[in-house]
C-alpha positions in Angstrom: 3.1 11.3 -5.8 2.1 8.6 -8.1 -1.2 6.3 -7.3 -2.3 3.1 -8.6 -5.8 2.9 -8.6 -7.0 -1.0 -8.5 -10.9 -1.9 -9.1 -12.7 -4.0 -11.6 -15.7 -1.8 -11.9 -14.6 0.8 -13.7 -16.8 3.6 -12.6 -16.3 2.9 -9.1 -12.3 2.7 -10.0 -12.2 6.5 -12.0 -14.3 7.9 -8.9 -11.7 6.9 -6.5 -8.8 8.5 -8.5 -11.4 11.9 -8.9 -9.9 12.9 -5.2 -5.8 12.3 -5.4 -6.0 14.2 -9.4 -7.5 17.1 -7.6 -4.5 16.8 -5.2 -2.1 17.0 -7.8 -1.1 13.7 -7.8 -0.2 11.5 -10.8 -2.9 8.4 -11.1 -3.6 5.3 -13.2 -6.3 3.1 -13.2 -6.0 -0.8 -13.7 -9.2 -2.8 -14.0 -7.8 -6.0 -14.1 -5.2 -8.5 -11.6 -3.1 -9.2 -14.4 -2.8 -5.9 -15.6 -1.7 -4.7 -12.2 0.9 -7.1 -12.2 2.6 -5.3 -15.7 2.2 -1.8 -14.2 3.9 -2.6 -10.7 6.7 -4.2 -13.3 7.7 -1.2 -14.6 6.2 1.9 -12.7 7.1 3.1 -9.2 3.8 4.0 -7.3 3.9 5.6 -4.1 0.4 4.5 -3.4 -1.9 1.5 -4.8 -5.4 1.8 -3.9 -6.0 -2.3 -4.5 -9.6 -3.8 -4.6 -9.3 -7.4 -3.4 -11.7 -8.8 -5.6 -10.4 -8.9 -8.8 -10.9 -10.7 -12.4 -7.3 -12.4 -13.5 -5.0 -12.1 -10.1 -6.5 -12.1 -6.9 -6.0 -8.9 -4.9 -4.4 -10.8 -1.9 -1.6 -12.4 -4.5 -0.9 -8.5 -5.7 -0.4 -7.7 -2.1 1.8 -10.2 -1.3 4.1 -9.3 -4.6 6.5 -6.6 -3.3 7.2 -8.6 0.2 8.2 -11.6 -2.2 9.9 -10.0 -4.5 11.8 -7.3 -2.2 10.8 -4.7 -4.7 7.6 -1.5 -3.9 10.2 -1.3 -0.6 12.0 1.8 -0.3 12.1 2.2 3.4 13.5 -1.7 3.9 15.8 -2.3 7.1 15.0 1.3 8.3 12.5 2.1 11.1 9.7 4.2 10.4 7.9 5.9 13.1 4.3 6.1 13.8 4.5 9.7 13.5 5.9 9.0 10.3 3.3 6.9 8.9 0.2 8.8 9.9 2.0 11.7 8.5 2.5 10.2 5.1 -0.1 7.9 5.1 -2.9 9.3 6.5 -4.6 13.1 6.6 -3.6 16.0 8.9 -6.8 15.3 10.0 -6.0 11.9 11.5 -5.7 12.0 15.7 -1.4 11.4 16.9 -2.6 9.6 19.5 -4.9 6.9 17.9 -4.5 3.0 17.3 -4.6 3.3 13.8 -1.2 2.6 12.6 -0.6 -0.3 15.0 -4.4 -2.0 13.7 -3.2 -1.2 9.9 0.0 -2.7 10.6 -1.6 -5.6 12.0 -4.1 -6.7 9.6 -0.9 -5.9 7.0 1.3 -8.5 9.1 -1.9 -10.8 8.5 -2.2 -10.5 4.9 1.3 -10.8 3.9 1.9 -13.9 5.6 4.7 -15.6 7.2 7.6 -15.0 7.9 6.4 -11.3 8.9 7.8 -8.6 6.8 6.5 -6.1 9.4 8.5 -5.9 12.6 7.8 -4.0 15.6 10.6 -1.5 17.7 9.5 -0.4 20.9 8.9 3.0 20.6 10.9 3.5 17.5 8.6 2.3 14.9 8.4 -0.1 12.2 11.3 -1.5 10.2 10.2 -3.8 6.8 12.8 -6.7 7.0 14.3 -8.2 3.6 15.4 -11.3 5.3 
């Protein structure tokens, strides 16, 4: 797995990616909007841990990118299930039967704007639209 790690305090930024190296996974560390904007250009990253405060672009603008561009989006038209998500997304920790994923998904659906890229299946899960 490959992580983006996003912060403009660069302590704070090599701290966060102390925990996914020790898991094995691959991660780089961007200080700086702009620069996040290059490494999303030409690297595929499973994860990006984004600070929304940032010097050059604003972390909102980077968030916003893939849905634009119809890029980061591996998983469009296809529905992913709760299950799914909490599996990949979150520890084996995390409860099944929790509101997580449906509040995530929410505040995502709020952030990336109109139209939503985020829809809802009843019971099936959650399909990204390219439309």
């Amino acid at each position: 797995m490959r992580v983006l790690v996003v912060e403009d305090h660069e302590l704070l930024a090599r701290t966060v990616g102390v925990g996914p190296r020790r898991e094995g996974m691959a991660v780089d560390v961007v200080l700086d909007g702009d620069d996040v904007l290059e490494h999303l250009a030409v690297t595929r990253y499973d994860v990006v841990v984004l600070d929304r405060d940032l010097p050059g672009a604003h972390g909102n603008d980077i968030c916003r990118r893939p849905a634009e561009e119809r890029s980061l989006l591996s998983h469009a038209g296809i529905v992913v299930s709760t299950e799914e998500l909490l599996e990949r997304v979150w520890d084996e920790a995390a409860n099944p039967f929790t509101n997580t994923v449906k509040t995530t998904i929410g505040r995502l659906r709020a952030k990336l704007g109109e139209p939503p890229p985020i829809e809802t299946v009843r019971e099936g899960g959650y399909p990204i639209s390219v439309s």
